[in-house]
PATIKE-645308 format. One record per residue (C-alpha): residue number from 1; chain; x, y, z. Coordinates in nm, 3 decimals, padded with zeros to 5 digits, m for minus. Example, Ala and Ser with C-alpha at 12.3 -4.5 7.8 and 13.67 -1.06 7.14 Angstrom:
num = 1 | cadena = A | x = 01.230 | y = m00.450 | z = 00.780
num = 2 | cadena = A | x = 01.367 | y = m00.106 | z = 00.714
END
This chain:
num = 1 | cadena = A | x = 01.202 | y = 01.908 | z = 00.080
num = 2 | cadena = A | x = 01.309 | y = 01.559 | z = 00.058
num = 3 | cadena = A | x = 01.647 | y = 01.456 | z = 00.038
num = 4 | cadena = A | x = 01.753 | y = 01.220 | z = m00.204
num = 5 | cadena = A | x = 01.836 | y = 00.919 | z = m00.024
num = 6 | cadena = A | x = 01.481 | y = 00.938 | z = 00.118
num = 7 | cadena = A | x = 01.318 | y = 00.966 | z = m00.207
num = 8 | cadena = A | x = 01.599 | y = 00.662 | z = m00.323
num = 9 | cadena = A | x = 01.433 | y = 00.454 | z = 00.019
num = 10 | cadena = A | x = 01.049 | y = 00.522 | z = m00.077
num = 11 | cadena = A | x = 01.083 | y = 00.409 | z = m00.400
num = 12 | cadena = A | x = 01.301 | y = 00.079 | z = m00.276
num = 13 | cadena = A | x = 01.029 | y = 00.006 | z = m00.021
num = 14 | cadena = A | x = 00.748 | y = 00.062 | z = m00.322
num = 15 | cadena = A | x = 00.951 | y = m00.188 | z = m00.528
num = 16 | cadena = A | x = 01.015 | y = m00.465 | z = m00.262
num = 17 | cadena = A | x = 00.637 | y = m00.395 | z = m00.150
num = 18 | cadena = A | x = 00.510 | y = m00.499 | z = m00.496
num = 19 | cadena = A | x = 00.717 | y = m00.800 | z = m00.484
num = 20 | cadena = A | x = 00.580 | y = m00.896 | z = m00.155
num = 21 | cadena = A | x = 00.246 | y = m00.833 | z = m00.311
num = 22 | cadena = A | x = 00.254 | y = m00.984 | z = m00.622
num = 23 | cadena = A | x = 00.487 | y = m01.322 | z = m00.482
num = 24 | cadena = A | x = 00.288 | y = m01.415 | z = m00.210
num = 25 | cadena = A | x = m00.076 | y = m01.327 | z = m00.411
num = 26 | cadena = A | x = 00.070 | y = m01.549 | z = m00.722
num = 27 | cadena = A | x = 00.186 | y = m01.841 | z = m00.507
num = 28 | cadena = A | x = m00.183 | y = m01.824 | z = m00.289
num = 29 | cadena = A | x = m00.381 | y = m01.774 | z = m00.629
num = 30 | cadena = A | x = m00.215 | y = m02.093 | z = m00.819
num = 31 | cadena = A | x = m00.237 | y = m02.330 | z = m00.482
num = 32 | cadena = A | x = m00.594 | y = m02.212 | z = m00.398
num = 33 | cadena = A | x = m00.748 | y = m02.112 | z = m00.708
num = 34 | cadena = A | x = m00.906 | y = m01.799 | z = m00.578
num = 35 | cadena = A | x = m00.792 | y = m01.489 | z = m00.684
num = 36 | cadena = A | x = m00.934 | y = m01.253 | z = m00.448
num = 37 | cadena = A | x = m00.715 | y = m01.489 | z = m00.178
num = 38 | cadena = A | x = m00.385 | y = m01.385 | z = m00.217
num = 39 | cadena = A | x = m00.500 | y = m01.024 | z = m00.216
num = 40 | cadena = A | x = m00.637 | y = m01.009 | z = 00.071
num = 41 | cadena = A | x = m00.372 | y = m01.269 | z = 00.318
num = 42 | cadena = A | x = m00.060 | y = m01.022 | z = 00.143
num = 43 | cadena = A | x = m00.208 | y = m00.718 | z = 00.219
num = 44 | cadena = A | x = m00.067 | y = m00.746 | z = 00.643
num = 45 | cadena = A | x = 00.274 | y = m00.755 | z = 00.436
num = 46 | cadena = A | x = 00.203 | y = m00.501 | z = 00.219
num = 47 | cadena = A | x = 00.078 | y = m00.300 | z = 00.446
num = 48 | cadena = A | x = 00.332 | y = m00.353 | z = 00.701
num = 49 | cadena = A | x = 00.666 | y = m00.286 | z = 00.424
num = 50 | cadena = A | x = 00.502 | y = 00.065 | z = 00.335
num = 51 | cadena = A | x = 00.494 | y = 00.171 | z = 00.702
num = 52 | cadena = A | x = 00.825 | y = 00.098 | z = 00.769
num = 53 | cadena = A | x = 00.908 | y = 00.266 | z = 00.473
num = 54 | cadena = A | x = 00.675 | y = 00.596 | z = 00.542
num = 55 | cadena = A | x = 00.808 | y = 00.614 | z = 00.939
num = 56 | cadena = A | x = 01.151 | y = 00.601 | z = 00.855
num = 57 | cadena = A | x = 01.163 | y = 00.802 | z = 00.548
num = 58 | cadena = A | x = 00.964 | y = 01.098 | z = 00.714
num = 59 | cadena = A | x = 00.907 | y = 01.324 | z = 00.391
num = 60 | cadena = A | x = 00.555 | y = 01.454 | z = 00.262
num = 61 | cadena = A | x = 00.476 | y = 01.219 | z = m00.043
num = 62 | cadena = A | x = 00.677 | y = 00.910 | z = 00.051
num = 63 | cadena = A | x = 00.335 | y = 00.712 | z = 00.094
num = 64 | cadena = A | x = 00.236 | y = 00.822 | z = m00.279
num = 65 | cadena = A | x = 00.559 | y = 00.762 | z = m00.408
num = 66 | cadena = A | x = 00.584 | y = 00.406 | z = m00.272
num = 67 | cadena = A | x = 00.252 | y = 00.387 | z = m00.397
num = 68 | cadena = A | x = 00.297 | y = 00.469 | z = m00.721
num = 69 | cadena = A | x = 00.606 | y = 00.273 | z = m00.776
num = 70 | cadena = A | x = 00.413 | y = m00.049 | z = m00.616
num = 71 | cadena = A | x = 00.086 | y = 00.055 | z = m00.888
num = 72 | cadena = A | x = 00.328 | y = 00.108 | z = m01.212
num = 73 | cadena = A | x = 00.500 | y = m00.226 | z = m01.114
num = 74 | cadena = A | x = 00.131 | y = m00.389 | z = m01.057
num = 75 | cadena = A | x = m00.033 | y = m00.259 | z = m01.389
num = 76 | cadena = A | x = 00.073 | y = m00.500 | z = m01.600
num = 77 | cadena = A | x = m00.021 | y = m00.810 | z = m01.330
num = 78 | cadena = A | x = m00.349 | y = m00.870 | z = m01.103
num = 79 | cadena = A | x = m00.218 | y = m00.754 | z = m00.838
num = 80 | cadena = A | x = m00.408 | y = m00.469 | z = m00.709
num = 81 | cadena = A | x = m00.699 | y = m00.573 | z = m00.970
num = 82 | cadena = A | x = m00.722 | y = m00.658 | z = m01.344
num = 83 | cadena = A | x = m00.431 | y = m00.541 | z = m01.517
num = 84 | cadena = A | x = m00.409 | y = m00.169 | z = m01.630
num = 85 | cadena = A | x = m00.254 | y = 00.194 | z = m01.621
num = 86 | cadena = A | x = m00.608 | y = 00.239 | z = m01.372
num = 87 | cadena = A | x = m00.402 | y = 00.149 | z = m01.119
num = 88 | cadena = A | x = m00.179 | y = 00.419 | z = m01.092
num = 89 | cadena = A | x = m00.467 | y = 00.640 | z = m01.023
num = 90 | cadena = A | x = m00.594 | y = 00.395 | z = m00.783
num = 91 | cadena = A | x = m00.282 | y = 00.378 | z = m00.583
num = 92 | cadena = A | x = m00.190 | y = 00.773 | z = m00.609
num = 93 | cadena = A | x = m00.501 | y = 00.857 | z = m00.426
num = 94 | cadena = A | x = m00.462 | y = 00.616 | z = m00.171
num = 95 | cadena = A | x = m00.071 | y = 00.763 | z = m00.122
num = 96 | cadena = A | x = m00.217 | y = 01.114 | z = m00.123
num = 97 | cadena = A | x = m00.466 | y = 01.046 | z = 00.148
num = 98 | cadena = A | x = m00.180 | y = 00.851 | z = 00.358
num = 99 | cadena = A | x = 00.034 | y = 01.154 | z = 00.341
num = 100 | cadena = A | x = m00.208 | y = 01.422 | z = 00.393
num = 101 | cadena = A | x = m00.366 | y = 01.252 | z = 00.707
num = 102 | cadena = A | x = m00.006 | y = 01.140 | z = 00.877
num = 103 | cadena = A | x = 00.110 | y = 01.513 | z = 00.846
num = 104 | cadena = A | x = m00.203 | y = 01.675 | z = 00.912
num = 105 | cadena = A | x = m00.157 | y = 01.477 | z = 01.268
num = 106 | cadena = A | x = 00.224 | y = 01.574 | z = 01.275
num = 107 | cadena = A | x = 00.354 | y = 01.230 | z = 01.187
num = 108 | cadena = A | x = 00.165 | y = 01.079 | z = 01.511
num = 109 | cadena = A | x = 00.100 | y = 00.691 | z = 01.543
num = 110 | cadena = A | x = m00.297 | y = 00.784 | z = 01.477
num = 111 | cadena = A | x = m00.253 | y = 00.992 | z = 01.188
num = 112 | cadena = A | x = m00.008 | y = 00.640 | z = 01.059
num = 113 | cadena = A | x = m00.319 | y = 00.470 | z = 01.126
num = 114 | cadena = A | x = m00.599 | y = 00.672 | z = 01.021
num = 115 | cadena = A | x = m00.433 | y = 00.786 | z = 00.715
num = 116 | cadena = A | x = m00.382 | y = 00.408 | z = 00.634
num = 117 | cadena = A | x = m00.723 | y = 00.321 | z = 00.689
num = 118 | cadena = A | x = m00.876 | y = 00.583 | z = 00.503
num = 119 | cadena = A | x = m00.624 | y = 00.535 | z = 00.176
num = 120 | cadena = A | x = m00.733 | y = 00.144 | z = 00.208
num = 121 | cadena = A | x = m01.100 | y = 00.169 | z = 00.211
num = 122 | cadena = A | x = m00.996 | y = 00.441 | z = m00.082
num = 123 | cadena = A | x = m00.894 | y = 00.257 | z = m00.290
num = 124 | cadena = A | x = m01.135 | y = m00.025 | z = m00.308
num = 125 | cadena = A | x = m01.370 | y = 00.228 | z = m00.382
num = 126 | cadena = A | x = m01.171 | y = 00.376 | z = m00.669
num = 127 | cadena = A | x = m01.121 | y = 00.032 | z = m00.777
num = 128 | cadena = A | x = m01.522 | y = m00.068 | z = m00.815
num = 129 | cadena = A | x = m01.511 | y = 00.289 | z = m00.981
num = 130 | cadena = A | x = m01.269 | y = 00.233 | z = m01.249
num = 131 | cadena = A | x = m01.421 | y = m00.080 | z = m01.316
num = 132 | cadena = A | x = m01.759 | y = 00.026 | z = m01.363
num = 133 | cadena = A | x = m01.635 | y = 00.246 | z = m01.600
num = 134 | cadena = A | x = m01.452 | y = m00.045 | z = m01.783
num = 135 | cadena = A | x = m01.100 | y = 00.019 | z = m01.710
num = 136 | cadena = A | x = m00.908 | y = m00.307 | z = m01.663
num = 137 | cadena = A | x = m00.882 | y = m00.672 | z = m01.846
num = 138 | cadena = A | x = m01.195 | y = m00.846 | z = m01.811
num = 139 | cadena = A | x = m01.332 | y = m00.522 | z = m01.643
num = 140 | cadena = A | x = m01.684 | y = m00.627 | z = m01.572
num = 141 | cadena = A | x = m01.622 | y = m01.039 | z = m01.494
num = 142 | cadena = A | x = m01.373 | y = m00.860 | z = m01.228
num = 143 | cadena = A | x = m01.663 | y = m00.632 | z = m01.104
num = 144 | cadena = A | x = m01.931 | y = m00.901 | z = m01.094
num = 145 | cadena = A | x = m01.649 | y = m01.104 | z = m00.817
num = 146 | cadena = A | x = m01.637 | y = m00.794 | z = m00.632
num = 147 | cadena = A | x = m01.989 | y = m00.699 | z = m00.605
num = 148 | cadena = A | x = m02.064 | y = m01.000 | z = m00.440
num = 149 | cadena = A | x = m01.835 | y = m00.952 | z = m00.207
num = 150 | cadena = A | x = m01.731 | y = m00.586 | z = m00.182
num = 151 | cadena = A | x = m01.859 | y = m00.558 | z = 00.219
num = 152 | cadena = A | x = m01.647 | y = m00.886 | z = 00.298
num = 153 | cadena = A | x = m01.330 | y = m00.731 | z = 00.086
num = 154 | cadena = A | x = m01.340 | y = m00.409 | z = 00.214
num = 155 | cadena = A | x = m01.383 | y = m00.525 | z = 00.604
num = 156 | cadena = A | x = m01.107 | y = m00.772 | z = 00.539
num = 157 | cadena = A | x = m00.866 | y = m00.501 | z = 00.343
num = 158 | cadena = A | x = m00.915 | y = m00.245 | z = 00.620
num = 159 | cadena = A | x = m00.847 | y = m00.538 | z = 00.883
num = 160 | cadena = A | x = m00.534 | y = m00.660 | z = 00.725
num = 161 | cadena = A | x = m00.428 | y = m00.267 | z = 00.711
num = 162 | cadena = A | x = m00.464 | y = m00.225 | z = 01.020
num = 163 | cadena = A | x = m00.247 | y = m00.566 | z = 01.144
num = 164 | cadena = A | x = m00.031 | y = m00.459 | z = 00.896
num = 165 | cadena = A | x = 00.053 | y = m00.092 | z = 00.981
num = 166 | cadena = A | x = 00.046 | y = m00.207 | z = 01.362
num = 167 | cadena = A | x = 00.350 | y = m00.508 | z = 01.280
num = 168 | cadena = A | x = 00.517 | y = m00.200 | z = 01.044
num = 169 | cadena = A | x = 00.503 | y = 00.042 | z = 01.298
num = 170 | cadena = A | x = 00.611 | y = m00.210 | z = 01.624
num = 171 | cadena = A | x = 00.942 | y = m00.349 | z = 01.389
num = 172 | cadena = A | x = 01.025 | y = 00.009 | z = 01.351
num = 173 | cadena = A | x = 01.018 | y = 00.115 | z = 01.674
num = 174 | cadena = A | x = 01.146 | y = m00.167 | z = 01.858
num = 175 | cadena = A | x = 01.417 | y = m00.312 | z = 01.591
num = 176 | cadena = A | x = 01.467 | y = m00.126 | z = 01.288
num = 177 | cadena = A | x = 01.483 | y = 00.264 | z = 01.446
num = 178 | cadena = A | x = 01.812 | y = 00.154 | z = 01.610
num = 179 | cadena = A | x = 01.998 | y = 00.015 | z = 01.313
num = 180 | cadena = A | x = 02.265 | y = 00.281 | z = 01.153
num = 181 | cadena = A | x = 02.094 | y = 00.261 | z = 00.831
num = 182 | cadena = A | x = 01.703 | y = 00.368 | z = 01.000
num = 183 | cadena = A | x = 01.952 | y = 00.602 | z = 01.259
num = 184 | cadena = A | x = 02.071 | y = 00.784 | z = 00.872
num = 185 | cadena = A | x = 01.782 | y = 00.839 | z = 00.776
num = 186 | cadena = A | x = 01.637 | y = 01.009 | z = 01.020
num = 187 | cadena = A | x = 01.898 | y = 01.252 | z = 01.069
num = 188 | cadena = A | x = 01.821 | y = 01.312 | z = 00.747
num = 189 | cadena = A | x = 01.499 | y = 01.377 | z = 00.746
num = 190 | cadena = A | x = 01.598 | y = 01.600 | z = 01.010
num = 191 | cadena = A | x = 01.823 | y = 01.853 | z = 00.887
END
């Protein structure tokens, strides 16, 4: 069971995630003009925040947690897609697929991997899903962009996921895993 300064730490790295996410994907949308952009250049961020925060929390549902906090946050912007409740669904499946595949490995480096790459592709499917079925603002102007693009978006998402986890999981190890505050938390998770 998780203790509740780990649950405290999943949902802070959820939060600061989103703001990552939804900064940085603002400030590339309004200078570029493309909205797909800032989705895809965040996402090593992203990607990168939530690993840190999965590795050193080290509790079964931290990834869906974080998830879910970064999706309620999101549901009201474009980040992650049109806005919407969808997105909670979205995100919670990709969080549940994260979790299940990093314990099913016993927390190894390719189950932090795997389980990220699956949960990504995951949830551009889910996305094209929920949007087909009209969930979203502007549901099917939003599906049209991805169509045309969905192979490009999804290589590009599971790329950025994977430089992403790979940064997360190298700060950890090398910097972060030695400060008191990571050190706490893992006794934590260990007792």
């Amino acid at each position: 069971m998780a203790k509740p300064i780990q649950v405290y730490t999943s949902i802070g790295f959820g939060i600061a995630s989103f703001i990552v996410a939804f900064v940085l994907g603002s400030f590339l949308t309004m200078t570029t003009g493309i909205p797909l952009i800032g989705g895809l250049l965040n996402g090593v961020l992203t990607a990168m925040v939530l690993t840190v925060g999965l590795v050193s929390t080290q509790f079964f549902g931290s990834a869906t947690l974080m998830w879910l906090v970064f999706s309620v946050c999101a549901s009201i912007t474009t980040t992650l897609g049109p806005p919407g409740l969808y997105k909670v669904v979205i995100a919670v499946i990709a969080g549940i697929i994260w979790d299940i595949i990093y314990r099913m490995s016993k927390s190894t480096r390719w189950g932090l991997y795997l389980g990220a790459i699956v949960g990504s592709a995951s949830i551009m499917f889910t996305l094209i899903t929920a949007l087909t079925m009209g969930f979203g603002k502007d549901a099917a102007q939003a599906l049209e962009r991805y169509k045309g693009a969905f192979y490009f978006i999804l290589a590009a998402n599971l790329l950025v996921t994977v430089i992403g986890v790979y940064l997360g999981d190298v700060i950890y190890r090398t910097r972060l895993a030695n400060l008191q505050v990571f050190r706490n938390l893992k006794r934590h998770a260990d007792e």
